[in-house]
N, C-alpha and C positions, 0 to 999 in steps of 0.2 A: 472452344469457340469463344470468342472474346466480344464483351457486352456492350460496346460501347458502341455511341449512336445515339441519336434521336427520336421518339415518339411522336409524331402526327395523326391528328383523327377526324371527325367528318362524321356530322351526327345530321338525321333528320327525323325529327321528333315531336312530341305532340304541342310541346311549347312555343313551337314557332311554325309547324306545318302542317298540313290536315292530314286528314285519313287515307284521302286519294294520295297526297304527294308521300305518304311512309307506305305508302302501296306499291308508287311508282320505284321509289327506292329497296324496294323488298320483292322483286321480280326473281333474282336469285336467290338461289340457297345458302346459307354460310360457307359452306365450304366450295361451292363456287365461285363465291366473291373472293374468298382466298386465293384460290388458286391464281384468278385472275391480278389480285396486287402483289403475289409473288413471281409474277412473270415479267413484272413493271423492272425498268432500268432502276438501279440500285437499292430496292425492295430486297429484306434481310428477314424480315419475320411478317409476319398481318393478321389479324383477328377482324371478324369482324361479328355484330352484337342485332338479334334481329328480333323484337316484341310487338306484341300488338299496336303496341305505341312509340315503337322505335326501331329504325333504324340506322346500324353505326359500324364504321370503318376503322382502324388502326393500322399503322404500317413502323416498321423499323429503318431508319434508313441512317448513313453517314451523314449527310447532309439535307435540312430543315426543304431548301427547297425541290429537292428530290421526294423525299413524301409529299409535299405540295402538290408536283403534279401528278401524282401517280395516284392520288386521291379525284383529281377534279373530273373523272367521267363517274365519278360514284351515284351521281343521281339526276343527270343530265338532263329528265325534265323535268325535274324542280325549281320553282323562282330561286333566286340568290336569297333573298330573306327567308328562306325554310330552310335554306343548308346551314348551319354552323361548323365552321373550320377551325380547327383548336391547335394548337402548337405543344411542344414538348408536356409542361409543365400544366397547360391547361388539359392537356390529356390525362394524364395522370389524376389528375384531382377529379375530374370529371368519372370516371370511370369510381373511383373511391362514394363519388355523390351517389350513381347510378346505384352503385351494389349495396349503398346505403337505405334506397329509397326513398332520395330527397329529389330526386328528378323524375318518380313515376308521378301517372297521371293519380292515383289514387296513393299521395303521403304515405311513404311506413312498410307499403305492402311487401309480402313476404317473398312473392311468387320469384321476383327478381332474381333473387340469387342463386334459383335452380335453374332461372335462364342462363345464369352468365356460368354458371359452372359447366351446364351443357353446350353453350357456345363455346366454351375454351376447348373440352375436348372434342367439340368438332374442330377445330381449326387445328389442333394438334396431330388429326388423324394425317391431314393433310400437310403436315409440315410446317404451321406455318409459327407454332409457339418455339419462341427461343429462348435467352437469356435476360432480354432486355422485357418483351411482354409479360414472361413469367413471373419475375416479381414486381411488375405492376399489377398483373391481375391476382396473384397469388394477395398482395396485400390490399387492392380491392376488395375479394369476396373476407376477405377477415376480417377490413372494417366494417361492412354491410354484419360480420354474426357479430362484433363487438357492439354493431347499432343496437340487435337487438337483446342479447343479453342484457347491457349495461345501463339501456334507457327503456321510456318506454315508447319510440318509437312506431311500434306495431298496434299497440294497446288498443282493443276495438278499431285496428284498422280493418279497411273493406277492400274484399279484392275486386276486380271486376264484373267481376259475376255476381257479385251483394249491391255492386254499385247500380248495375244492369235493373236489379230487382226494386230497391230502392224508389229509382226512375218511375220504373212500374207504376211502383205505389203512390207516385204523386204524381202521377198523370193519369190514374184510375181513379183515382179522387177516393183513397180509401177502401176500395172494395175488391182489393186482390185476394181476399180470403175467401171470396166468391167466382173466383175467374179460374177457367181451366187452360192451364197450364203446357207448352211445351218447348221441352228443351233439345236442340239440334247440336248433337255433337256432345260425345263421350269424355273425353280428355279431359286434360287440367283445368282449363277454363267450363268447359262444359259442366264439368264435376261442382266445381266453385258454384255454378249459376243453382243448379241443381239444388245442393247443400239451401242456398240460403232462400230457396221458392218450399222445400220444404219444413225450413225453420218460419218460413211465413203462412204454415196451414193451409197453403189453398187446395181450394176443392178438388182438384185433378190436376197429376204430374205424371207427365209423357215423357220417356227422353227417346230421344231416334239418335240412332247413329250408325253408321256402313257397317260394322260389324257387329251383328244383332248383340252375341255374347257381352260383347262389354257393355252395352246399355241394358241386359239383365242384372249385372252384377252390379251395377250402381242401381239399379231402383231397386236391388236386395239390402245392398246397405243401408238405404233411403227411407226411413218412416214418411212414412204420405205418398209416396213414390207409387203411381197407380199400374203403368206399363211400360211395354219396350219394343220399338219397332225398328225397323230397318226404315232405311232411306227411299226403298219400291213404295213404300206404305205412307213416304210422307205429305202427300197431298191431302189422302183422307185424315192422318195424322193434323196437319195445317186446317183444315175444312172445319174441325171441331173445336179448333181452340181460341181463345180470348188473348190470350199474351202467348208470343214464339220470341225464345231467345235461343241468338243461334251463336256457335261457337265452336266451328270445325277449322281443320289445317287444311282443306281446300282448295287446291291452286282457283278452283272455277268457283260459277256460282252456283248455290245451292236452293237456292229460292228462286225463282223466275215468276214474270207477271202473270202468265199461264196459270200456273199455280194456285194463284189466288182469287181469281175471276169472280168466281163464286162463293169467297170466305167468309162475306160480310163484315162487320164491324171487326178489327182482328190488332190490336199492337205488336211490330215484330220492331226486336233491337239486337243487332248486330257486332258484336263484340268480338270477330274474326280478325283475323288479319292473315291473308288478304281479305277480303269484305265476303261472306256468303252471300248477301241479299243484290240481286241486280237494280241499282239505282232506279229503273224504271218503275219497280212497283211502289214504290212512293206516290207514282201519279196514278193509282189505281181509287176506286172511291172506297171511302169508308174505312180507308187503310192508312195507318200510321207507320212511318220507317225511323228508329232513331240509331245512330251508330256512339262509336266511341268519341266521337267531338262532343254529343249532348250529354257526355257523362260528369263535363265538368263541373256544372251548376251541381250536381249534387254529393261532390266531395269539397263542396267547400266549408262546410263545417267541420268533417271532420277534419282537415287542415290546423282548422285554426282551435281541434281542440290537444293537437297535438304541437303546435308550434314551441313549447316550451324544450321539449323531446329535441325537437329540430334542431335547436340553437345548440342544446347538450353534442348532439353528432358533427355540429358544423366542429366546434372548436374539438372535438373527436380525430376527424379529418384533417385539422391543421397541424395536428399533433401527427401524425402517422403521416401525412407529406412529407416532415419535414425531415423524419427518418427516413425515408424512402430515398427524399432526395440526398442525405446523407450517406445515404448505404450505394448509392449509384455512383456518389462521387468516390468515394472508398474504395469501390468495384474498379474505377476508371485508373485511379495512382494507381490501385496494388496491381494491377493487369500491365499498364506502360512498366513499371519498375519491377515488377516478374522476368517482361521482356527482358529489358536491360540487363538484369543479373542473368538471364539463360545465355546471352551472346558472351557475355563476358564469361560463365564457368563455361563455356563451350570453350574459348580460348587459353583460358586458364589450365583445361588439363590437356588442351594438344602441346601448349609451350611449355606446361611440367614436365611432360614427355618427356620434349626434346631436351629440356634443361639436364635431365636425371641421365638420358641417355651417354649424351656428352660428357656429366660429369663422371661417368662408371666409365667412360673411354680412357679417364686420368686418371683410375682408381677405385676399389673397393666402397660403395659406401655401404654405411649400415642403415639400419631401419628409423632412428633416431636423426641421424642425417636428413631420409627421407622424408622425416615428417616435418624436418626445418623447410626444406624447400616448399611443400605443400602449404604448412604455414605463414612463409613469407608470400607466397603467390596471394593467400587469403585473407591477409591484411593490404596486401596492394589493390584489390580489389573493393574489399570495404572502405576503404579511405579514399581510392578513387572515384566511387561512384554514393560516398556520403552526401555530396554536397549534391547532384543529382536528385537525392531521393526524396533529399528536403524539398526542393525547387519543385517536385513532381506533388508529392502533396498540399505544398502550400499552390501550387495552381487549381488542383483540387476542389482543396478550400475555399478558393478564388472565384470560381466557376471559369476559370482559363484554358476552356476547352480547347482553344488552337492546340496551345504549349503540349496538355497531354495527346490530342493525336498525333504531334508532331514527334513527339518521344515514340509513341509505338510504333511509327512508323520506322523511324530512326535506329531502331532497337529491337524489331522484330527478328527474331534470332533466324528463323529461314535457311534451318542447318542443309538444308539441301544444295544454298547457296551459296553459301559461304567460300571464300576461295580454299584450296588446301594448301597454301601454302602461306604461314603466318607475316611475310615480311609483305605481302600484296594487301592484307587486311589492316596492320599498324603501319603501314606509309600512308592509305587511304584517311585514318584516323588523325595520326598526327603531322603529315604534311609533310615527313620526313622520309627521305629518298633514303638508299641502301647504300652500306658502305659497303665500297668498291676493294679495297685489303682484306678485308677478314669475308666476305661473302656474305654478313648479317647486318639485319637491321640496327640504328643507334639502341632500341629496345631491348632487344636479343642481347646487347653488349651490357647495357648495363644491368639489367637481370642476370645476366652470368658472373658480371662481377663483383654486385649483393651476394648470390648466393654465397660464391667463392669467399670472400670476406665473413660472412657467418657462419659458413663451415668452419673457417680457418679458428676462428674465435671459439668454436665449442672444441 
């Protein structure tokens, strides 16, 4: 399968879009968004990347503005200012940021790179990883582990769910160590919320979640971790607590105004995506709603106690772009000039053939003989297509992407199609009609009269 092509992507994220519009964008499943931009006209591969605070697009295609529009129903009701559209080059980089953790909402964080590892092979189940995403994303998530080996990055970074807690605690005014506590939803995010309510002592930790078992075995692992219910139980669950952080995969909502009529005083913050809490219970009295847009105020310090990190992975990322895009153009010559030499040894050993054939019709030859002719064929060919190969990498080099697709295209060996008979392929080539006396090509002639003259001489 050959690699060449362009990358297009389509990002709507928490840096330019709210929680409702990466909600709006996040209606599908990954591998249905797949499905759907590999059925797009000239779509070759697609990924696409879906977080609590992002969702994102990729496509492969021949031409820049074929992914263009095969990307523009990607989030149809979102303002233009919430979509960011990236081209080739800014995908790539961008994707290296993302797995990095310089474009989550919380700096550094870790969780990223189990998303995008699980986004890749969901999109692969489906078909939709090739040539061309796979070593972008393959050198993506490696610059995200070189982030964190090599810098410190992560170093007391907070995930969402420390972030969630944090919030908590400066909006309790101090007094979460007294608040009871519960957490909605088992999983990674839930887990995260979980960990850092009971690295903050509070008096009571609830976790609910659908499948009672898994919210036993995390408030077993849990010091402080009080009980565990199921989601039948959540209201009385909700009835008793001071702070609810919720954190399920959820297509609906999990919290409804019902719900809380009668909770009183109660903080719930929302760290889902798509959103557990129904917007409505906001306008309930007594009741505070915060989601992942008000998490920002409170990673802005650690931001900036990591920004030194930051700059260490930017110029990290410029360095591994610039292999990358190295290793693409490499990919792109050695692939057109592959082509080339397979059309050419394809001809090379039907007209050996025939050379060999003809010449044992005037004589014995031996095995020595034979290997002049093979010889001479493979110097005709190296010195014919020397100057080619150069032109092919120095395009490369170049970024003269026409030149090499126009070579593959040119040079796609397409043994299928190739005519069978050699004087219909070298009249095509060189423009030169068949001699009418001998039955052969001027080619045919002078190939047989090299050989003959080099036989003659050994």
């Amino acid at each position: 399968m050959r690699s060449a092509g362009v990358i297009s992507g389509v990002s709507v994220a928490h840096d330019r879009a709210s929680i409702q519009e990466i909600e709006c964008a996040s209606d599908d499943d990954v591998q249905t968004v797949v499905d759907y931009l590999l059925a797009q006209e000239g779509v070759t591969e697609a990924f696409s990347l879906q977080t609590c605070n992002r969702a994102e697009a990729y496509v492969v295609t021949d031409d820049a503005a074929d992914g263009r529009r095969a990307l523009d129903d990607f989030a149809p009701e979102v303002r233009d200012g919430g979509v960011r559209h990236m081209d080739h080059e800014e995908s790539l980089r961008h994707l290296m940021r993302v797995s990095a953790g310089l474009e989550s909402l919380v700096l550094g964080e870790d969780q990223i790179i189990g998303q995008v590892k699980a986004a890749v092979e969901a999109s692969r189940e489906v078909g939709g990883i090739g040539p061309m995403l796979e070593d972008a994303l393959m050198k993506a998530i490696h610059v995200g582990e070189r982030a964190r080996n090599e810098t410190a990055i992560n170093e007391g970074a907070v995930s969402l769910g420390s972030a969630a807690v944090r919030l908590a605690r400066a909006e309790l005014d101090d007094s979460l160590e007294t608040a009871r506590t519960l957490v909605v939803g088992a999983g990674e995010m839930g887990t995260l919320a979980a960990k850092a309510l009971a690295s903050a002592d509070v008096a009571e930790l609830v976790v609910a979640n659908r499948t009672v078992s898994n919210a036993k075995q995390l408030v077993c692992d849990l010091s402080g971790a009080t009980a565990a219910t199921g989601l039948d139980s959540l209201e009385a669950a909700m009835a008793d607590a001071d702070l609810i952080i919720t954190a399920t995969s959820s297509p609906a909502y999990v919290v409804e105004p019902a719900a809380l009529t009668e909770a009183g005083e109660t903080m719930l913050i929302d760290i889902a995506q798509p959103r557990d809490i129904d917007p409505a219970v906001d306008e309930l009295d007594d009741v505070a709603v915060y989601d992942i847009d008000d998490l920002e105020t409170v990673t802005d310090q650690t931001e900036s106690q990591r920004e030194h990190a930051a700059r260490q992975v930017e110029v990290m990322i410029d360095e591994e772009f610039d292999r990358l895009l190295a290793a693409y153009k490499r990919k792109r010559a050695d692939e057109a000039i592959s082509s080339m030499y397979e059309a050419a040894e394809y001809i090379k050993r039907r007209e050996v053939s025939t050379a060999l054939s003809k010449l044992e019709a005037q004589g014995d030859l031996n095995d020595e003989q034979r290997e002049t002719v093979e010889s001479l064929a493979d110097a005709l060919i190296g010195q014919i297509l020397a100057a080619p190969t150069k032109s092919l990498r120095d395009a490369a080099g170049d970024d003269d992407w026409t030149t090499i697709q126009t070579a593959m295209r040119l040079f796609d060996p397409g043994f299928d199609d190739l005519p069978t008979e050699s004087s219909r392929f070298q009249s095509g080539v060189t423009g030169r009609g068949s001699n009418s006396d001998s039955g052969r090509t001027e080619p045919e002639e002078e190939l047989s009269r090299r050989v003959l003259e080099q036989l003659s001489d050994d």
